[in-house]
N, C-alpha and C positions, 0 to 999 in steps of 0.2 A: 439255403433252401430255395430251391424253385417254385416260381408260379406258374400256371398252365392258364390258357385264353381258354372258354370254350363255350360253345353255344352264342355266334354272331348270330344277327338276322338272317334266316333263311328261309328261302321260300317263300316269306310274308306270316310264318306261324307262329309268332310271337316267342323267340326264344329271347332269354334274355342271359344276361352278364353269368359266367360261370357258376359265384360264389351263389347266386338264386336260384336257383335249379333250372327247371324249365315250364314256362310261364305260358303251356297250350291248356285248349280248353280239355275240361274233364265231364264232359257231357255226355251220360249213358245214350248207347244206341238205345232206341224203344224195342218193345216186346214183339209189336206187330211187321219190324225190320227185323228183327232179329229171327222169328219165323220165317219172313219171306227167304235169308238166307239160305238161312238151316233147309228150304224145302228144295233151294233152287243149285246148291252146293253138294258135291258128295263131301264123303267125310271121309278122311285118312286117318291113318293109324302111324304115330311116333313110337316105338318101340313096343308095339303091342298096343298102344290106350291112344283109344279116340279123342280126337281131336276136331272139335263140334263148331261150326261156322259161325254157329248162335253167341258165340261165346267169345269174350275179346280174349288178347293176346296173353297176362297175366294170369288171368282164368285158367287160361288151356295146359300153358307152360305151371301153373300146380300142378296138374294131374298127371304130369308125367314127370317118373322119380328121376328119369337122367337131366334132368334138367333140374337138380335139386343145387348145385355150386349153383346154376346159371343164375338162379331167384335169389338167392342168398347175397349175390353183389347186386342186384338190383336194387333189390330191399335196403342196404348198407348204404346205396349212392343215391340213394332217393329218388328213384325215377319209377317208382310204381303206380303213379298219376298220370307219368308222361304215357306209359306203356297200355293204361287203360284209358286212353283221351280217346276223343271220338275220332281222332286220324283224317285221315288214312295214313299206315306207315307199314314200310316193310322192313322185320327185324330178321336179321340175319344170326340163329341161335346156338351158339357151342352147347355140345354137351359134356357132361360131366369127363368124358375121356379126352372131349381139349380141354379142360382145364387141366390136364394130369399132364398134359404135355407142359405147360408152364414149367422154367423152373424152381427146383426146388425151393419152398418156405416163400415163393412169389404171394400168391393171393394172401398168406397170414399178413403178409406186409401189407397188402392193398385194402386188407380189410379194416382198418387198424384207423381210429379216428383221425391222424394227421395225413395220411394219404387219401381221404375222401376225396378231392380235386380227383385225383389222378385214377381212382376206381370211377366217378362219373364219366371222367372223362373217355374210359376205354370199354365204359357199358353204350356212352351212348353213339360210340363207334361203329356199332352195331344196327344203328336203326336207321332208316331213310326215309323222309316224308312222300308219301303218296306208295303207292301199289306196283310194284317191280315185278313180276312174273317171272319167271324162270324164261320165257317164249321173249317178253320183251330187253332183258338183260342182253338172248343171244344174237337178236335184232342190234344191238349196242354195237356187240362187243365188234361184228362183220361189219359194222356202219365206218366203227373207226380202226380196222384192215388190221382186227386180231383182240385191239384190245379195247374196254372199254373204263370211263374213268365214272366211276360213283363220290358225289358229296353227301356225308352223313352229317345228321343233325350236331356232331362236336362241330364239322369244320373238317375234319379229316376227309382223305380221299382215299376211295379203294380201288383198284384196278381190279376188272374182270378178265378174265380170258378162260379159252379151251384148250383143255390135256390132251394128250393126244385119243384118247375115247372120246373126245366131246362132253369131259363132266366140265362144269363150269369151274373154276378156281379162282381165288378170292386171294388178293397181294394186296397188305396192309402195308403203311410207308415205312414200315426197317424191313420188306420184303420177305416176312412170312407170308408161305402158303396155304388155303383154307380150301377145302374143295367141298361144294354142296351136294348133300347126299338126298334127304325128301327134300322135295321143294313144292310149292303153290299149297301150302298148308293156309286153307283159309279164318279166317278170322272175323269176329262183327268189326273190330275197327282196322284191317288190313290183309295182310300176309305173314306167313313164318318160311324161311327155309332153315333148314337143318343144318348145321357145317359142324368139321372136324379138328376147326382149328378156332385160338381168339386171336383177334383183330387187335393188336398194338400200334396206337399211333404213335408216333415222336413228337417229344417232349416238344413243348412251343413257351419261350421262356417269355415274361413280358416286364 
């Protein structure tokens, strides 16, 4: 049986040793931030249901049912603290239709108490500290002449680049690709974009 590393120091946000989860503050935005957002943000719609700026990341990802797998490994890997911290972070969010791409009787297994490592480790594959933009990601990707390289809170790294439309797409390291559909979905403690795909890091034995 394998061990997986994950959650070194980054950033300065207090992450800590894998088996601990992740050791950021869980400090509600206040009311009177949380309106200033809400007044100064429009508000998008993820499959039909709004998704309100006032409202951190957990919050918003309830209200909408395609993102009913996405919550349910959150919730299993413990990172429903991390995800309503005060941030900032941009999470990059499959919906329920990548998780179907997984294969077969995959996530049964992920969800399953001895692979908890390995389900934290590929939820928190998804999340990046500080506030990514879709504008700033494309600035990235032309800085570094096509493609650009993202570190997510496990440690993992994601390659950005452009299709030949210009949708942004997302290369996790066994080289699947994610392409982001809504993006600048605000948040009180960050960002959401949408993707079509999950993010599989490789395994890091230690």
């Amino acid at each position: 049986m394998y061990k997986v590393l994950l959650f070194t120091l980054l950033f300065g946000i207090g992450l800590t040793a894998y088996g601990q989860k992740v050791a950021m503050s869980t400090a509600t935005v206040t009311d009177s931030v949380r309106a200033k957002i809400n007044k100064s943000k429009k508000v998008k719609t993820v499959e039909g249901v709004d998704m309100f700026a006032a409202k951190d990341i957990i919050q918003n990802l309830t209200n909408v049912p395609d993102f009913k797998v996405l919550l349910t490994a959150i919730r299993a890997a413990g990172l429903t603290g991390t995800l309503k911290s005060k941030g900032p972070l941009t999470f990059f969010a499959p919906t329920n239709a990548a998780f179907d791409k997984l294969p077969k009787g995959k996530m049964d297994t992920l969800l399953k108490h001895s692979h908890n490592l390995d389900l934290c480790n590929i939820v928190a594959c998804h999340a990046v500290y500080g506030r990514m933009t879709k504008r700033s990601i494309s600035r990235k990707i032309r800085s570094g002449k096509g493609t650009a390289v993202i570190t997510t809170l496990a440690g993992c790294t994601i390659k950005a680049t452009f299709d030949e439309n210009d949708n942004i797409i997302l290369i996790d390291e066994n080289g699947n690709k994610s392409m982001i559909g809504t993006d600048d979905v605000e948040q009180s403690n960050g960002l959401i974009h949408v993707i079509n795909g999950v993010l599989i890091p490789k395994v890091r034995a230690i």
